[in-house]
Every structure is written in C-alpha cells, then in structure tokens.
C-alpha positions in Angstrom: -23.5 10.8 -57.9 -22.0 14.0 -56.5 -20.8 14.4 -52.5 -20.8 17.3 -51.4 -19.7 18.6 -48.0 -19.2 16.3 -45.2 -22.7 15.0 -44.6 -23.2 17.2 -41.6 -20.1 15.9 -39.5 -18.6 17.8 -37.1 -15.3 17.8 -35.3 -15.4 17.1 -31.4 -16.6 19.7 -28.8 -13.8 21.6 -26.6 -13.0 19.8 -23.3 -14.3 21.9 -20.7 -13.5 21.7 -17.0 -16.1 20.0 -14.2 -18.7 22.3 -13.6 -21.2 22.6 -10.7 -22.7 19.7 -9.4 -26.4 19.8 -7.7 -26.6 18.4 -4.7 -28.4 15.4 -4.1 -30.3 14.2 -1.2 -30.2 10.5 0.3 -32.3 7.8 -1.2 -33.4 4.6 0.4 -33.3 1.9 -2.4 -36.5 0.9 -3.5 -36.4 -2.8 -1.7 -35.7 -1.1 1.6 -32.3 -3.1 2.0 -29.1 -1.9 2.6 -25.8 -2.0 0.4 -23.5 -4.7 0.8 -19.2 -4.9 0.2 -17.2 -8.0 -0.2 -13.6 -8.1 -0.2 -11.7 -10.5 -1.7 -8.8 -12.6 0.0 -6.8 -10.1 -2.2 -8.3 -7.3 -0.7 -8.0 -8.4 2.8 -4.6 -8.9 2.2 -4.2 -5.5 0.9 -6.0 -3.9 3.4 -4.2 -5.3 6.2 -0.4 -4.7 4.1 -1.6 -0.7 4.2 -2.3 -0.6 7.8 1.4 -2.0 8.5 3.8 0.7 9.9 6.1 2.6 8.0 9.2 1.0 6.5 13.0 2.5 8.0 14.7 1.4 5.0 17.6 3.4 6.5 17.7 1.2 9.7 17.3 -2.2 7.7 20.5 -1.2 5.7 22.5 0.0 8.4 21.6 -3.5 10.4 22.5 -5.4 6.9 25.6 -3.5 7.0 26.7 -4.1 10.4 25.7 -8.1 10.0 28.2 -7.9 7.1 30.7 -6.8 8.9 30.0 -9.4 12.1 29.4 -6.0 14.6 25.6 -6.8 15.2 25.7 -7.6 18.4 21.6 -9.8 19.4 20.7 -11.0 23.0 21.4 -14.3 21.9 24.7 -13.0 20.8 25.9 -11.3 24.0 24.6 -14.3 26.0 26.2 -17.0 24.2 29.6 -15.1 24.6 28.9 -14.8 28.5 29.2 -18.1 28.8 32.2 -19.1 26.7 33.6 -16.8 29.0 32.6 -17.8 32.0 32.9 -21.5 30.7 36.9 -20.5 30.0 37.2 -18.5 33.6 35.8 -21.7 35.2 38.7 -23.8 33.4 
C-alpha cells in the first residue's frame, strides 16, 4: 500500500479580526416567561465587597505609623487624660 499526499488535510485558517455583527431584534421566549438570576452567598458577598468605598492605604499606614510611635491621639484617648488630670489637680 502506497500513501500519498496528506489525505486532503489542511493546515488551520488565518485568525481574522471580529467582523460585523447584524443586529438582532428582541425575542420573547417561547413560554412567555421571563429570565431569572440567582446569586450565590458568594456572589452577594462579592457584590456588596465592590460597592465598598475606596481603600486610603496611605492614611491606614500613616495611622499604623503614628500608633507605633504612641502619637495617635482617639477621643477616648484625650478624655481619659482629662481626667487623670483633673483627678491629680483635685489632689
């Protein structure tokens, strides 16, 4: 038995870019229902972590930085020292 040629194999087509797509006009399904989307807890979670504002990573580092160094001065902070100072004024 003799083969000859390739059997009528061909290498691949070019890759062409996207061409031109009709447009297409709205279709009701056929059962007259509507479409339907579930999201999972995973997806909820998601969802609501991409609606949360920006990050200032700057500001978290210069707060980390000045909590290091025992100059981040809170509320709670000031107010506690008001009153070791007014407890020590008192006597």
């Amino acid at each position: 038995m003799e083969i000859q040629g390739t059997g009528g194999v061909r290498p691949p087509d070019r890759v062409q870019g996207p061409g031109k797509v009709a447009r297409t006009q709205d279709v009701t399904p056929a059962g007259g229902g509507s479409d339907q989307v579930s999201l999972s807890e995973t997806g909820r979670l998601l969802n609501r972590a991409l609606q949360l504002p920006e990050v200032r990573q700057d500001r978290i580092e210069q707060v980390r930085q000045a909590i290091a160094a025992g100059k981040y001065e809170t509320p709670e902070k000031l107010g506690k020292a008001v009153e070791a100072f007014l407890r020590d004024e008192r006597g």
